[in-house]
C-alpha positions as CSV (number, residue, x, y, z in Angstrom):
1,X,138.4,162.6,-46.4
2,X,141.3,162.5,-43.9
3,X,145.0,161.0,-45.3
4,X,147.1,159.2,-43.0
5,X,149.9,161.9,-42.1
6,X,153.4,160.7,-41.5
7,X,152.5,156.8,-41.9
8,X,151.6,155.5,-44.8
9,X,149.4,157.7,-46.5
10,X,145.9,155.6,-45.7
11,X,143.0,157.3,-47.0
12,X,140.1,157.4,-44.5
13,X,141.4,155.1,-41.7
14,X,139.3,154.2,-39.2
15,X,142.0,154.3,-36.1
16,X,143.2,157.4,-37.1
17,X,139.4,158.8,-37.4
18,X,138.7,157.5,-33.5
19,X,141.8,159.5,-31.9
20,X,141.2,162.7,-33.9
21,X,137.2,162.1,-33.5
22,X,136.8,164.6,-30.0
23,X,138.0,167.6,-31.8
24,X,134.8,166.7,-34.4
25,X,132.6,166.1,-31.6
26,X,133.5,169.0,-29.4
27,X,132.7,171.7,-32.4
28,X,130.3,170.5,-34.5
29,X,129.1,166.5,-34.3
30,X,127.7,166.5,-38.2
31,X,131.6,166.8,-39.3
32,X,132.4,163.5,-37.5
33,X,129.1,162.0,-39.3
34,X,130.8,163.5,-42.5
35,X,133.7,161.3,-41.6
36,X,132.1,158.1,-41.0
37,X,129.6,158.5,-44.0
38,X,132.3,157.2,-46.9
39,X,133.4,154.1,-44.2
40,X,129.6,153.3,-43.8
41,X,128.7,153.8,-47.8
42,X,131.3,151.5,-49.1
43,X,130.3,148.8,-46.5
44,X,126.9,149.0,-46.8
45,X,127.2,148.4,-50.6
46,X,128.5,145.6,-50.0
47,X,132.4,146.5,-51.2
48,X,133.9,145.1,-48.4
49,X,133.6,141.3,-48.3
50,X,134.6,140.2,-44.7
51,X,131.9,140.8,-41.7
52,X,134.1,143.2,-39.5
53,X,134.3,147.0,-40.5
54,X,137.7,147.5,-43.1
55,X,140.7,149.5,-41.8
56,X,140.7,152.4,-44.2
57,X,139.2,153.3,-47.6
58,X,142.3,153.3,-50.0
59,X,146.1,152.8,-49.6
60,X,147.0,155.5,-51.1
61,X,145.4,159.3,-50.5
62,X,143.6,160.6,-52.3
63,X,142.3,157.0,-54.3
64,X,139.6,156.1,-51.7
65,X,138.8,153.0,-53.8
66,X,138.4,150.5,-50.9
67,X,138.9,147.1,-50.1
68,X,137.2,145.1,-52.7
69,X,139.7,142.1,-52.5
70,X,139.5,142.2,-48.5
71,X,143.1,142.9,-49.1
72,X,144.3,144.9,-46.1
73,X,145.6,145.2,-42.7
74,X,143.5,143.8,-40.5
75,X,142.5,145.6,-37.0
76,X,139.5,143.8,-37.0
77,X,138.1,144.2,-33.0
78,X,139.8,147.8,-33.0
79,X,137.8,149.0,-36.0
80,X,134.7,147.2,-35.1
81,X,134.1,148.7,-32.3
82,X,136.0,152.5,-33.2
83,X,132.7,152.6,-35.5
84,X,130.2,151.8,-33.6
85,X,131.2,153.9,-30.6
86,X,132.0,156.9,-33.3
87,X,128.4,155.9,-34.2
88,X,126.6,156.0,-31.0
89,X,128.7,159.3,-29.8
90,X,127.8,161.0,-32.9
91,X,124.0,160.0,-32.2
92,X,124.2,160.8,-28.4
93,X,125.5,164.2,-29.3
94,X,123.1,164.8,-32.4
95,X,120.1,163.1,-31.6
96,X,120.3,161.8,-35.2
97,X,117.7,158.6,-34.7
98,X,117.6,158.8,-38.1
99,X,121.6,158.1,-38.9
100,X,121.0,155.1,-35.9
101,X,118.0,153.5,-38.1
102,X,119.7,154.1,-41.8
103,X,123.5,152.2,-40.3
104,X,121.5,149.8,-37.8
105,X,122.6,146.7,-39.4
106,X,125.5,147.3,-40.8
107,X,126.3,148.3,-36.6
108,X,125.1,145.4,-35.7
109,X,126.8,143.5,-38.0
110,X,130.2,144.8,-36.4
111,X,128.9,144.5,-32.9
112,X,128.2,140.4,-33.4
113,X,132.0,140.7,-34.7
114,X,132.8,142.0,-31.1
115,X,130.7,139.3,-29.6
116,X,132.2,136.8,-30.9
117,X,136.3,137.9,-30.9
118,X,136.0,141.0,-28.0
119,X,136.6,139.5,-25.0
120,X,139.0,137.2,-26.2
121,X,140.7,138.4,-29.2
122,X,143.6,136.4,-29.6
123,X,146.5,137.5,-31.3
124,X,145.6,140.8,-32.9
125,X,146.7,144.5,-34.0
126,X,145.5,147.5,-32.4
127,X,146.3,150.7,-33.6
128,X,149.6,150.9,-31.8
129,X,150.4,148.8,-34.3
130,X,153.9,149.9,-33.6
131,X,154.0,147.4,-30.7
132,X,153.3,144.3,-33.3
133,X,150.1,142.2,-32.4
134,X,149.5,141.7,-28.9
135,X,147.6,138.2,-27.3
136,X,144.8,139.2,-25.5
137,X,145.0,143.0,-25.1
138,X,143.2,144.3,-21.9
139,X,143.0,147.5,-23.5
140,X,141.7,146.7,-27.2
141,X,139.3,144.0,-25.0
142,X,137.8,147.3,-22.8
143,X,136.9,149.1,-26.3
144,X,135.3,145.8,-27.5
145,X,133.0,146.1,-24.9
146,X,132.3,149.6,-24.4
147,X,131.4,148.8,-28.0
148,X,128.8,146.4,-27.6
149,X,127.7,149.0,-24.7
150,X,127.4,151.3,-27.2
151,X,125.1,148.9,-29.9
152,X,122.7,148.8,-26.7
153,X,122.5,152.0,-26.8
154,X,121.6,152.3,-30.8
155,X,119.5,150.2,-30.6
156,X,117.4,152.0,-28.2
157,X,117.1,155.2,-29.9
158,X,116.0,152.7,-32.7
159,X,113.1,151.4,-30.3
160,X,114.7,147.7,-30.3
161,X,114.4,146.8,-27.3
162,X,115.7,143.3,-27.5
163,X,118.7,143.9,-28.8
164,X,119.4,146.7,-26.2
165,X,118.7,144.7,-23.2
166,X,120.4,141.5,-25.3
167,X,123.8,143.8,-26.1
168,X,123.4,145.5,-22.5
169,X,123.6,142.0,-20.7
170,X,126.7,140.8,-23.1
171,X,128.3,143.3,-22.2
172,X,127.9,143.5,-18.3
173,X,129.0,139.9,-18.1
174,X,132.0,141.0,-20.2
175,X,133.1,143.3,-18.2
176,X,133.1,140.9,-15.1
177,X,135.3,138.2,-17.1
178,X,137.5,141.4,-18.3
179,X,138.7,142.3,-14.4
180,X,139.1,138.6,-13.6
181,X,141.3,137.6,-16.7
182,X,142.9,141.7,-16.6
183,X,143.4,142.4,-13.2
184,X,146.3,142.2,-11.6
185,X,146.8,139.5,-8.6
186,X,147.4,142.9,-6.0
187,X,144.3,144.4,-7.5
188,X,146.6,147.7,-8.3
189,X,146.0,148.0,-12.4
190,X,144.8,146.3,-15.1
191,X,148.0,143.9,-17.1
192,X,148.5,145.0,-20.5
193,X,147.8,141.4,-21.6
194,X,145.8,138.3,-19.6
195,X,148.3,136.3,-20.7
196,X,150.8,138.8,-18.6
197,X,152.6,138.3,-15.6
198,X,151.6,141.0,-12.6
199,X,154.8,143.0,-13.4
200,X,153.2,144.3,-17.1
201,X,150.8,147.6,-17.6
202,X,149.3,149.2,-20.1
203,X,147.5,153.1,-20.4
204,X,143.9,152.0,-20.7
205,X,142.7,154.5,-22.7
206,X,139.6,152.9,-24.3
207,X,137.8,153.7,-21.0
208,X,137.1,156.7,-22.5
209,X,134.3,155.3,-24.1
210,X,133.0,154.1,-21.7
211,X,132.4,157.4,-20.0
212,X,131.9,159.9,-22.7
213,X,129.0,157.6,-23.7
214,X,128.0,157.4,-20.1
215,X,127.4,153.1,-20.3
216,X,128.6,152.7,-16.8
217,X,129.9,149.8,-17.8
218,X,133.4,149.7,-15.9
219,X,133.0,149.5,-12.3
220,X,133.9,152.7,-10.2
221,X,136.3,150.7,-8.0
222,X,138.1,149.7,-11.5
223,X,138.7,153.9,-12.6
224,X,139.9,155.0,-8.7
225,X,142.5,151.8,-8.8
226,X,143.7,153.1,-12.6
227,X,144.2,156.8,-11.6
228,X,145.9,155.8,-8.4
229,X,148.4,153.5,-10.6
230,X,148.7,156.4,-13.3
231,X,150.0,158.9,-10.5
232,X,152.6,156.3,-9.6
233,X,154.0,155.6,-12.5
234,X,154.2,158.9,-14.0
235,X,157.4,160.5,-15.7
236,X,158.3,164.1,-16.3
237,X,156.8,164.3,-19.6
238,X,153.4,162.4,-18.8
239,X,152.3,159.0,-18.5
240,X,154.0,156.2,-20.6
241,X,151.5,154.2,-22.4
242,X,153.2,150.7,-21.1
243,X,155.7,149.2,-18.7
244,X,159.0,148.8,-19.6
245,X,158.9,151.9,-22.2
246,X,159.1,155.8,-21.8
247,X,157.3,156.5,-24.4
248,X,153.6,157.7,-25.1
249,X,151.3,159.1,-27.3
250,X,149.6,162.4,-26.2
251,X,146.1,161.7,-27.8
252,X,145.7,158.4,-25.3
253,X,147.2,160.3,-22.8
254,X,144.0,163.3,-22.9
255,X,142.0,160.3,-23.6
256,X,142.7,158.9,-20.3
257,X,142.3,162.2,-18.8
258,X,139.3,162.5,-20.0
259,X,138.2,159.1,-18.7
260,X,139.9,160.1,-15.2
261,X,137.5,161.9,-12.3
262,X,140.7,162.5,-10.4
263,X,141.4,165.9,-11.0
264,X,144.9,165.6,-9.6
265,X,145.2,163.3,-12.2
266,X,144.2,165.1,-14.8
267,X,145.7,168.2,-13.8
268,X,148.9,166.3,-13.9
269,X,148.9,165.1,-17.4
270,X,147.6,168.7,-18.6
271,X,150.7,170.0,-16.7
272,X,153.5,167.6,-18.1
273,X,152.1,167.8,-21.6
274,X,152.0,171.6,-22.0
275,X,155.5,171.5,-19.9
276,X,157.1,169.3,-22.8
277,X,155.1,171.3,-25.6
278,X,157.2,174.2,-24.3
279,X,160.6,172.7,-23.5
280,X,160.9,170.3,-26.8
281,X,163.4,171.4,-29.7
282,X,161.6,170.2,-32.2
283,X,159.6,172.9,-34.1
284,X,157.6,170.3,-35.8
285,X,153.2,171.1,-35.7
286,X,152.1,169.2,-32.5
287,X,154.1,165.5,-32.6
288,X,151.9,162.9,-30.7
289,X,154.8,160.5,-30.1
290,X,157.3,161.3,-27.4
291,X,159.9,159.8,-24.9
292,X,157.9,160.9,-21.1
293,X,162.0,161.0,-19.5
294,X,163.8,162.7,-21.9
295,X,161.4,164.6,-23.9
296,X,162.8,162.8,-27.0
297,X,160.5,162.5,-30.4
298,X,159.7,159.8,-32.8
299,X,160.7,162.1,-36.0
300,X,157.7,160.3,-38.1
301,X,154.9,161.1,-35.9
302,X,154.6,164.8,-37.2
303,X,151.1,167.3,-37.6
304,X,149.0,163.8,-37.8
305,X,144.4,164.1,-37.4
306,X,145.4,162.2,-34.3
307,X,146.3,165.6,-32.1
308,X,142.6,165.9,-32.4
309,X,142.6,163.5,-29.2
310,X,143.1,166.5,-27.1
311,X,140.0,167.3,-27.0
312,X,138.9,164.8,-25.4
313,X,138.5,166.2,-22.1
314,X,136.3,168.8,-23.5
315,X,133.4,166.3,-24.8
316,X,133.5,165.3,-20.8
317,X,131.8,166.9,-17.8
318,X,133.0,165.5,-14.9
C-alpha cells in the first residue's frame, strides 16, 4: 500500500501510483501488479458504485476502506485511463495474459468511460489538481486515448479481436480530432486547453504512454514539433510544465524525456535537473515541485512515491 506523502494522506491513490509506477516497472513489473491488485479487488467487488475507476482506496492511511458512498474526489478520465495503461504496461512487460483475462472487464469498463468523456472531457481535475479543474485539457485528453490504445492492446493478448480493432480505430480517429481541436494555429505546440488562445502551453507528458507502450498512436510530426517547442521554452532549472508559470514537477519532466527521441532534449532536462538537485538549499529527500528560474521549492512537496517518475527514461529504448 502506498500513502499519499505530503498531501493528504490518501491511501492507495491512483495518480500518485501512475507517476511513481516506472521505478516498479523498471525493477521488477509483479510489484506494480502488487500495486494495482487492491485498486482492482475493491472494484471488482463491486465496492465502488460509479462506472469510472475511484481515485484512491481510503482517505486516511493506513484505513484502505474505499469508496463505498462514491464519496470522493473525482479525477474520473485521469484515473480511468492511469489504470488501464498501468494495466497494459504491466502486461507488456510481464506477459501476464492471465492478469489481462482476470481484470478484462473491469478494463473495459473504464475504457468505455474514456470513450465516452476522453476526447472531450469538459471541465475536470487532473492530477495537478493544484491548477483547479481545467476545460478540455489537451494533456489529460492525450492520456485518455493512449488509454483506449492501450484496451486494444488487452484485448489482444486476450484473443478479442473485435474489441482490439474496435478500441484501435476509436482511438486513431481520436487522435486526429485531438491535433485539430489542440494544436496551435502556427502548428508549433499543442495549447494547454482547446478552448485556449494560441499564446497557452502545457508539458504533455501523457505521451509517455503512448511510447512506452509502443501504440504509435501520436503522429511523428506531433513529437519533433513538442521537443522543438520544449527547447525554446526552457528555463535554468528545466522545463516549466505550463505558460505563464516557472514552475514544474520533475516526475513529468523525465516523463517527457522519456517520451522525447531528441537526445538534445533529453540531455537537456537530465542536465538542469541534476544541476538544481545540486545547487538547491533545501536538504529535504528529492522534492518534485520546484520554481525552473529561481530554483525555489514548494515546501509541501517533500520525499513523495511520485520521484519514482524518474525512471522513466529507463523503461524506454529509444
Amino acid at each position: 500500500m502506498v500513502k499519499e506523502i505530503s498531501s493528504d494522506g490518501n491511501c492507495q491513490t491512483v495518480d500518485v501510483i501512475f507517476p511513481h509506477f516506472p521505478v516498479q516497472l523498471y525493477l521488477n513489473p509483479v510489484l506494480l501488479k502488487y500495486l494495482l491488485d487492491p485498486l482492482l479487488d475493491n472494484q471488482e467487488r463491486g465496492l465502488f458504485p460509479l462506472k469510472y475507476c475511484m481515485h484512491d482506496l481510503g482517505y486516511n492511511y493506513p484505513r484502505c476502506i474505499g469508496h463505498k458512498d462514491g464519496k470522493q474526489e473525482d479525477m474520473e478520465v485521469e484515473e480511468s485511463a492511469n489504470m488501464v495503461i498501468m494495466m497494459a504496461a504491466y502486461v507488456k512487460a510481464s506477459k501476464d495474459s492471465q492478469f489481462a483475462a482476470q481484470h478484462y472487464n473491469i478494463s473495459k469498463q473504464w475504457t468505455q468511460y474514456l470513450v465516452d468523456h476522453g476526447l472531450i472531457t469538459g471541465d475536470a481535475l487532473t492530477t495537478d489538481d493544484f491548477l483547479g479543474k481545467i476545460k478540455n485539457s489537451t494533456n489529460l485528453s492525450a492520456k485518455a486515448i493512449v488509454g483506449i490504445g492501450a484496451m486494444a492492446q488487452l484485448a489482444a493478448v486476450v484473443g478479442n479481436h473485435d474489441d482490439q480493432q474496435k478500441y484501435r480505430q476509436i482511438a486513431e480517429k481520436y487522435v486526429t480530432e485531438w491535433i485539430r481541436m489542440g494544436e496551435d494555429r502556427t502548428n508549433k505546440h499543442m495549447k494547454l486547453s482547446y478552448n485556449d488562445n494560441n499564446n497557452t502551453w502545457f508539458m504533455i507528458y501523457n505521451l509517455y504512454g503512448d511510447i512506452l507502450l509502443d501504440t504509435k498512436l501520436v503522429p511523428e510530426s506531433i513529437y519533433r514539433q513538442q521537443d522543438e517547442w520544449y527547447l525554446s521554452v526552457m528555463n535554468k532549472y528545466g522545463l516549466p510544465l505550463e505558460s505563464g508559470n516557472p514552475h514544474t514537477k520533475f516526475d513529468w519532466l523525465m516523463f517527457t524525456a522519456a517520451a522525447s527521441a531528441n537526445a538534445k532534449l533529453r540531455q537537456s532536462m537530465f542536465d538542469r535537473t541534476a544541476q538544481w538537485l545540486r545547487e538547491t538549499p533545501s536538504r529535504a529527500p528529492f522534492q518534485d515541485f520546484a520554481d525552473t528560474e529561481t530554483g525555489a521549492v514548494w515546501g509541501g512537496f517533500v520525499n513523495r512515491p511520485v520521484i519514482g517518475g524518474v525512471f522513466a527514461p529507463l523503461t524506454i529504448k529509444h
